[in-house]
N, C-alpha and C positions, 0 to 999 in steps of 0.2 A: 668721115663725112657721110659714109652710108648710111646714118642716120637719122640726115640732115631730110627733112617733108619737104619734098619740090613738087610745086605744080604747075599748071599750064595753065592759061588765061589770057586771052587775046593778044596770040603770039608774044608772048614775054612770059618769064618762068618769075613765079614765085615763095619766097620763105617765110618764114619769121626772124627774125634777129632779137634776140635779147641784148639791150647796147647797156654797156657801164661808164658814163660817162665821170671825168674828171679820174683817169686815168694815168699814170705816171707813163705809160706810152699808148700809144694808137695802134693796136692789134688784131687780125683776130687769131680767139682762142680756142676756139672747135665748136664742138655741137653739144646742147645740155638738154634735154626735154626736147629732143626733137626739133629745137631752133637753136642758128650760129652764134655763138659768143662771141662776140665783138667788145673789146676795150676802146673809148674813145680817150682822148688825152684831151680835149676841148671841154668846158662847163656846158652844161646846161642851159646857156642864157642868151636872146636873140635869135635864134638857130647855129649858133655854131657846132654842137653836138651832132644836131642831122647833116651841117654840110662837112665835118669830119665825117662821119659815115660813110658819108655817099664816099668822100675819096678815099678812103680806108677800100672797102665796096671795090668800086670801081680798079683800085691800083692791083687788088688781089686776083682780080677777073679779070685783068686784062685788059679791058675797055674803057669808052670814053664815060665819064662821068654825067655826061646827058644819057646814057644808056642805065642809069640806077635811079629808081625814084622810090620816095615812102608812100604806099599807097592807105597805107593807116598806122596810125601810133606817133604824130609829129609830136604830142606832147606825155609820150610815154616812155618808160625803158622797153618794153615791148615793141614791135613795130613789126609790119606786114612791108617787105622791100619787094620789088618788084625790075627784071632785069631783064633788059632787049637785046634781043644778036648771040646770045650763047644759047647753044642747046643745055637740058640737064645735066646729061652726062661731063660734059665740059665745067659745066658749074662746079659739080662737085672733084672733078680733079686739081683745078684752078684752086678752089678753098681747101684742098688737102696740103696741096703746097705751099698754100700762103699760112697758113697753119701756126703757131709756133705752140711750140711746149710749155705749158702749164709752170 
């Protein structure tokens, strides 16, 4: 995860996520270009893709799911997420362990 671009922006840390959605599970899968690989298991259709994320997101970090939001990319596989209450360093041990193997 020390890969992983984190930044700071009106106290909440920021990434990118690259999401694949329609996914045989709800993952994540590390870091590729400097943004988290995340497998969603939800389509693409309605927002279920983004509100898989967010709890994918959310379940890895530890935190409440009002604490993850997409601050750009709703109707992208790209996306700018944005996360309240953890420091960086937290972030990336949190998605080291939530991690799994390729």
């Amino acid at each position: 995860m020390e890969t992983l671009a984190l930044t700071e922006k009106g106290g909440a840390v920021r990434f990118e996520v690259h999401a694949k959605p329609r996914a045989s599970k709800s993952a994540v899968r590390g870091v590729r270009n400097g943004a988290l690989d995340v497998a969603i298991a939800a389509p693409p259709v309605d927002g279920a893709a983004n509100a898989e994320l967010v709890r994918v997101l959310a379940r890895a970090l530890d935190v409440a799911p009002k604490s993850v939001a997409i601050a750009r990319g709703d109707a992208s596989r790209s996306k700018l997420v944005e996360i309240h209450g953890v420091s960086p360093a937290d972030i990336r041990a949190r998605l080291a362990a939530a991690a799994s193997p390729r």
